[in-house]
N, C-alpha and C positions, 0 to 999 in steps of 0.2 A: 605313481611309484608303487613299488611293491610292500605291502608290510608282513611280513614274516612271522608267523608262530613257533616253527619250530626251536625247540628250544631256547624259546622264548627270544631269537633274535630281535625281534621289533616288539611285537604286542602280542600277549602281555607281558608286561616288562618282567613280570616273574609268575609262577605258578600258584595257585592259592591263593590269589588278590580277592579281597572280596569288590563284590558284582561293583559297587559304586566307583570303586578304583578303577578296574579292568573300564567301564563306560568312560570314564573322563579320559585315561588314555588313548581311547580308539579317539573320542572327540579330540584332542587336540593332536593327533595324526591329521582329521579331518580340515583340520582350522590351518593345520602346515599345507595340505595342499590347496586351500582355499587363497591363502598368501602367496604361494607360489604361480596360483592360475594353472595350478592340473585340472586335468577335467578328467581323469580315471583314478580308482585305487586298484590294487590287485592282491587281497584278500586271502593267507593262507587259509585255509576251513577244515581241510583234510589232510595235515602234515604226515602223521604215520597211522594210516589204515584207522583213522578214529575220527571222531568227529566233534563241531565246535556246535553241533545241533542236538537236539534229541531224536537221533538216528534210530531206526529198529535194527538196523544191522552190524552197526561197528560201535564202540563204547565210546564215551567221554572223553577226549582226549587229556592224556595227563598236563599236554603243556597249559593250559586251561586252570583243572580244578587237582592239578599238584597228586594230584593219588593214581595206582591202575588199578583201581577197583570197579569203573564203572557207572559208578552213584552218579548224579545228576548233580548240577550246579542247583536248581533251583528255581533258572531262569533260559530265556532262552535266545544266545548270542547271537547268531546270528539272523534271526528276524533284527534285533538292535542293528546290528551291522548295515543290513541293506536299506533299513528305514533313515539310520540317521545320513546317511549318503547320497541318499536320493533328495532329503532336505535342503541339501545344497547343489542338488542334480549333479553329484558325480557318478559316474556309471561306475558298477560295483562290478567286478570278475573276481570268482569263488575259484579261488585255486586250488585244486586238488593235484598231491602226489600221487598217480596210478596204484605202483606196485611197493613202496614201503612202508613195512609195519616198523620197523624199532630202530631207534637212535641209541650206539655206545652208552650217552650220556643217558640212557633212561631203562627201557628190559635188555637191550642187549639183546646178543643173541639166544636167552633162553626164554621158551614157550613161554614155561612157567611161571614168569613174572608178567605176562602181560593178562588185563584185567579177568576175571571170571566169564565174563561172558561174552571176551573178543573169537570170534569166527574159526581161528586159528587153532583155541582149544578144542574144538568142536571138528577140523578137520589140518590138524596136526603136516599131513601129506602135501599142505597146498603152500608149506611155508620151505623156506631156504635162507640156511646163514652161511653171509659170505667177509669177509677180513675189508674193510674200508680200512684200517694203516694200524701202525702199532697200537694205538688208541682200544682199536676193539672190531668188533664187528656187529654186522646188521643183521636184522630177519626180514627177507623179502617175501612176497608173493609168485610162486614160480610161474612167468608171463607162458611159460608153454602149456599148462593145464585150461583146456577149455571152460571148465566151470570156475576156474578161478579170475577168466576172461569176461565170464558173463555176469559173476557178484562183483568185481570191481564197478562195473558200469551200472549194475541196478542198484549199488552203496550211494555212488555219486548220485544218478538219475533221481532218488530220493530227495534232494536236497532242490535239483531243479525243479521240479514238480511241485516244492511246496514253499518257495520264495520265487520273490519277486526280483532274481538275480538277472543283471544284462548279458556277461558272460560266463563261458566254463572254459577253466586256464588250466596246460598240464605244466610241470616244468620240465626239465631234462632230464630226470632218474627212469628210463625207462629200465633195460635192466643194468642193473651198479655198472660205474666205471672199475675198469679193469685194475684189481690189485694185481701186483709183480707177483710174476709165478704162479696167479692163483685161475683157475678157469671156473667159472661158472656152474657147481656142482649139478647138470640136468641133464647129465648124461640117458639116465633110464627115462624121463618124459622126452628123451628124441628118440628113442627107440620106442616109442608107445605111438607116440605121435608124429613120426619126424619121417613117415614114408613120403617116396615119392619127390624130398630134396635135395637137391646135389651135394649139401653140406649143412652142417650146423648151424653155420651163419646166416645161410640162406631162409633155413626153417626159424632162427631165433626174429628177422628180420621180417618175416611174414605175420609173426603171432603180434608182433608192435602193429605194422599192417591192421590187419583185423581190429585190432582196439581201437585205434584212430579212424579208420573206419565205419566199424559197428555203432560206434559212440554215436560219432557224427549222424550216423541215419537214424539211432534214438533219438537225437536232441531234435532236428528237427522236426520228427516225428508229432513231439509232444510240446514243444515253444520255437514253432521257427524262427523268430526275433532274437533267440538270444543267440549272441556269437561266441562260436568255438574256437579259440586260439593255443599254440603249444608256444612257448620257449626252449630250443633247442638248445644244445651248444653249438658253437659259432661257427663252427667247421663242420658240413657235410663229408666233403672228400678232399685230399691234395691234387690239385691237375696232374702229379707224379704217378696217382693211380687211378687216375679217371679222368679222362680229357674235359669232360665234364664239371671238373673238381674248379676248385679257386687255387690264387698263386699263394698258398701257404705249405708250410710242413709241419703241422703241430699233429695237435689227437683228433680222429675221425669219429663223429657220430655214426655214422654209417657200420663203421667197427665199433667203435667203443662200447656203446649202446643199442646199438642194431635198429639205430632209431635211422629210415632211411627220408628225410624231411624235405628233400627236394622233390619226393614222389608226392606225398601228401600234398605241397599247393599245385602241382602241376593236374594233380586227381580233382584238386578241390575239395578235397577233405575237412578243410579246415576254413575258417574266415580270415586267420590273420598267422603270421608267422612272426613269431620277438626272437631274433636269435641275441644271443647273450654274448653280442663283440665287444667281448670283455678285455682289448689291447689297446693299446695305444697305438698312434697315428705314428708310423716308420718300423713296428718291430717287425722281425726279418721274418721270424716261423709264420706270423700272422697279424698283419699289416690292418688297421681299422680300414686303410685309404684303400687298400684292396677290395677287403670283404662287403664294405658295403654296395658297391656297385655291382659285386656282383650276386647277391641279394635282390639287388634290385634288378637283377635280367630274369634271375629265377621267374618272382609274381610277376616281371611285363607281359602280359596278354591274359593275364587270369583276373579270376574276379579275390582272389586273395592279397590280403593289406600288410603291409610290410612295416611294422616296428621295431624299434632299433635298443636292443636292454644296454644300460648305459653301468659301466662299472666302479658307480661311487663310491665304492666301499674301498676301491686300491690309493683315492686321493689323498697325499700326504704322508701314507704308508711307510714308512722307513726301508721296509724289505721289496716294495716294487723298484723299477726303473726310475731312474731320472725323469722322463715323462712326465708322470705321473706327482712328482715335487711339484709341477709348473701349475699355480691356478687357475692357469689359461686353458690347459690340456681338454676339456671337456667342453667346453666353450667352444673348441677348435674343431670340437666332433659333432658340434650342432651344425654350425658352419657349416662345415661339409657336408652334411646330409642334404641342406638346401639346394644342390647342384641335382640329387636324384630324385625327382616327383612322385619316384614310387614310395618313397620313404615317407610315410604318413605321421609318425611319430616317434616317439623316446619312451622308455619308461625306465626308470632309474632305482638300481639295486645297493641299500634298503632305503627304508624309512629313518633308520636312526641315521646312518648316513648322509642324507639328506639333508638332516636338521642338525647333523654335528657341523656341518659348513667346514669341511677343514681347510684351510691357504686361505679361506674366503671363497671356494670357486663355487658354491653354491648360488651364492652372493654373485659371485659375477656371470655365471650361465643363464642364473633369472634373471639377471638385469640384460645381458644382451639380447635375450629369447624367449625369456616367459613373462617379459614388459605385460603383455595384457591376455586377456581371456582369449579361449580357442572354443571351438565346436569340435568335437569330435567326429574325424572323418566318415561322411556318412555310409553305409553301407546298401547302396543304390540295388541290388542284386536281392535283398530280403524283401520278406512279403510288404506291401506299404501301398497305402491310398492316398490320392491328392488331399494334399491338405488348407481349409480356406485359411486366409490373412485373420488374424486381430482385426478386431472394430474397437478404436481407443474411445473409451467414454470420457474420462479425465483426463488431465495433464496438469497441476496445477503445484504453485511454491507450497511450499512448506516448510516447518522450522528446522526439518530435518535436509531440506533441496527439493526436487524437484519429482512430486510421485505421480505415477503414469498407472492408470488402472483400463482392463479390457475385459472383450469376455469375445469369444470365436463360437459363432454359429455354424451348425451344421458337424461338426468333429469334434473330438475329444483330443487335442496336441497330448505328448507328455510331456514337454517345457516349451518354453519362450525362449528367443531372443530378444534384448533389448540393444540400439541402433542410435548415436546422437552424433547429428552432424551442426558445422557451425551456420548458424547467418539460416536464411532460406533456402535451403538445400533439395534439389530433387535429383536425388546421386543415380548414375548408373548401376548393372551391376558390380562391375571394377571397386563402387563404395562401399558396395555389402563384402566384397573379399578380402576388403582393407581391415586386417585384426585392429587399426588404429581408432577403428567407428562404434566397435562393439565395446560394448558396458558391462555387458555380462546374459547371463540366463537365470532363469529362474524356473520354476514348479509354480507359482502362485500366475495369478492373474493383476499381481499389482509388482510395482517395481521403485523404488526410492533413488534417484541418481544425487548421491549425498558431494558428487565431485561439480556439480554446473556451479560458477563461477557468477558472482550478484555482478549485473548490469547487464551480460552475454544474452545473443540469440541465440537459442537451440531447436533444431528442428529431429522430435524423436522418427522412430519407425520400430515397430513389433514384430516379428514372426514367428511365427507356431514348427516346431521341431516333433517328430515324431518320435518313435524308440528306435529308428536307425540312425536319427538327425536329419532326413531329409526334412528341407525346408521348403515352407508357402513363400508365398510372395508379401511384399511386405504389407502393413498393413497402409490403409485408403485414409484420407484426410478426415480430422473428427476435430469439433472446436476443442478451445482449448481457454480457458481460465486467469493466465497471470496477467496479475497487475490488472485485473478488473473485468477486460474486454475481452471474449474470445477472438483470437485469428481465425479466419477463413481462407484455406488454401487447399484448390480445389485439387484432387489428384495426388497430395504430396501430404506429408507427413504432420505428427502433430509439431505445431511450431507457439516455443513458449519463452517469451522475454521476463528473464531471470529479476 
């Protein structure tokens, strides 16, 4: 799921918490996806041009520590952030907004309010305020100025460099969606910079280009393991103006934000694509049942992963469609996604959404589909070395069930799977596919299965997961301790009568 900073959408629930607060609410974000059997979060860090770190280049962000001044909280969030996520081995993605600096509800559009020593005052020329609705307006970072192209991505690369982050996540604010009547004040940086385009569009379209991009060849540059994914919006193009396009007519990223995202997985720019098919299954302008299949032709033949941004925040809603009343509605879109193999995941827009359950459909999506733990689809394409099995040294009851300890020679895994099958079981791979067998993962080298049932035969199996999730083989037969005698079972798994 995603959890949100910006104004203070998800976490922190408010501004100026002190540190002890702000900690237990990320932990019990963490404790809700642990319930639910996510195995990612998606971490805002850099909502507007600021940071949730002690950055050298962008200030403190206000949704944080409630002030634009600057000053340090005291502590440092987001090392907490990725530490306490990894304890439960969920994979951490640090999302950063590219190009905006102010929200309405915070400086607005004037310089002057934003902290002392945000960038901005320092060079005044590289900002732009544009009208987001009668509410107010924003101050962006103008994407056509080249040096404001190369501190966006050395702001971020800062944060990759000095955590232990899996991914880097943009969302869809490339540049602002289009207010009515209003065009994009950059007239004078397309005449600076804009030789040589057929159009405006063309050159606003290139400068996204480039960031997406450049980025990508920094990042792997400097942590090839970690994955680079954007969140779009949902729509590239209409087949109306691009044969190429899907069977809708709503708004175009392509236009809207000059974000052009079917070049990017077809380049391979990127690891994964989350478009944000934020409709329901039957609307006319733009149909779920459409769009994600054809998503899924996009990545067919690239090494780019296709997730699917799930729009929990419209459930229940008074002011959506009818759809969207039905508790089933989102359940119906998991469904469907199982028909496309390219569709590797969900990720569900917000946090607080998620744990509001409204109709219950939270309730009823986990129970038809997030029943048990997943592995995170592994990323076969990034750097990665064979990895040996677990060699199980224990297995043995306990008061807590049934705990299983290892240790793998030869590699360093960065988690385990743990594996329990019933009776004497020497499963194919078909048993290791089965989400029904997995127990879960872990970081430690020990594991407590508090679910085995007293009298039952259980036969474990271990395997070592890397930081893309490629997996060993499972682990080799080791004795095993209940009920007094070890089992010996040559080839196969530890096997321990409950």
């Amino acid at each position: 799921m995603w959890i949100a900073s910006v104004v203070n959408i998800d976490w922190p629930s408010a501004p100026a918490l002190a540190a002890d607060k702000i900690k237990a609410e990320y932990l019990d974000w963490l404790d809700l996806a642990q319930r639910l059997n996510h195995n990612a979060v998606i971490v805002q860090i850099r909502p507007t041009a600021d940071a949730f770190w002690p950055s050298p280049y962008e200030p403190w962000s206000e949704w944080l520590t409630g002030a634009r001044d600057g000053v340090s909280p005291g502590w440092d969030p987001l090392a907490f952030l990725v530490e306490e996520a990894h304890k439960r081995n969920l994979e951490f993605h640090a999302w950063f907004n590219p190009y905006r600096i102010s929200m309405p509800q915070g400086a607005g559009p004037d310089v002057n309010k934003l902290a002392p020593n945000h960038p901005v005052r320092q060079h005044p020329d590289w900002a732009v305020a544009y009208p987001v609705n009668a509410a107010g307006s924003r101050l962006y970072y103008n994407p056509g100025i080249p040096e404001v192209r190369q501190f966006v991505q050395t702001a971020i690369m800062d944060a990759v460099r000095r955590y232990d982050i899996d991914g880097v996540h943009f969302d869809d604010y490339f540049y602002p969606y289009p207010a009515a009547g209003q065009d994009f004040p950059d007239a004078a940086t397309f005449t600076q910079y804009g030789a040589g385009f057929a159009s405006k569009a063309d050159w606003r379209r290139n400068n996204i280009d480039l960031l997406v991009q450049e980025f990508g060849q920094k990042l792997k540059a400097v942590k090839p393991w970690v994955k680079f994914g954007i969140s779009p919006f949902g729509i590239w193009r209409n087949k109306a103006a691009d044969p190429l396009g899907s069977e809708t007519s709503g708004t175009q990223s392509y236009e809207a934000n000059f974000a052009d995202t079917r070049k990017w997985v077809k380049e391979e720019w990127i690891d994964y694509i989350l478009p944000q098919i934020y409709w329901h299954m039957g609307l006319a302008v733009a149909d779920y049942a459409k769009l994600v299949p054809w998503w899924s032709d996009v990545v067919a033949g690239t090494r780019v992963q296709l997730y699917i941004g799930q729009a929990d925040y419209k459930i229940g809603d008074p002011a959506q469609p009818a759809a969207w009343q039905d508790p089933a509605e989102m359940s119906r879109h998991l469904t469907f996604n199982r028909d496309y193999p390219q569709v590797a995941g969900n990720v569900h827009f917000s946090a607080v959404q998620v744990r509001a359950d409204k109709l219950g459909a939270t309730t009823r999506y986990a129970a038809d589909h997030y029943s048990k733990p997943a592995l995170v689809p592994a990323m076969e394409h990034k750097p990665h070395k064979p990895l040996m099995f677990p060699i199980v040294t224990d297995a043995s009851r306990t008061a807590d069930g049934v705990r299983l300890r290892w240790f793998t020679p030869l590699s360093k895994p960065t988690s385990y799977a743990v594996y329990r099958f019933d009776g004497i079981t020497l499963p194919g791979r078909c048993g290791f596919a089965d989400a029904a067998h997995l127990l879960g993962t872990t970081r430690d080298t020990s594991f407590t299965d508090a679910s085995a049932e007293p009298g039952q035969r259980y036969t474990y199996y271990v395997t070592a997961l890397d930081r893309q999730w490629n997996e060993s083989p499972p682990s080799p037969h080791a004795p095993s301790s209940a009920r007094g005698s070890p089992t010996f079972l040559a080839d196969q798994g530890q096997t321990v009568v409950v």
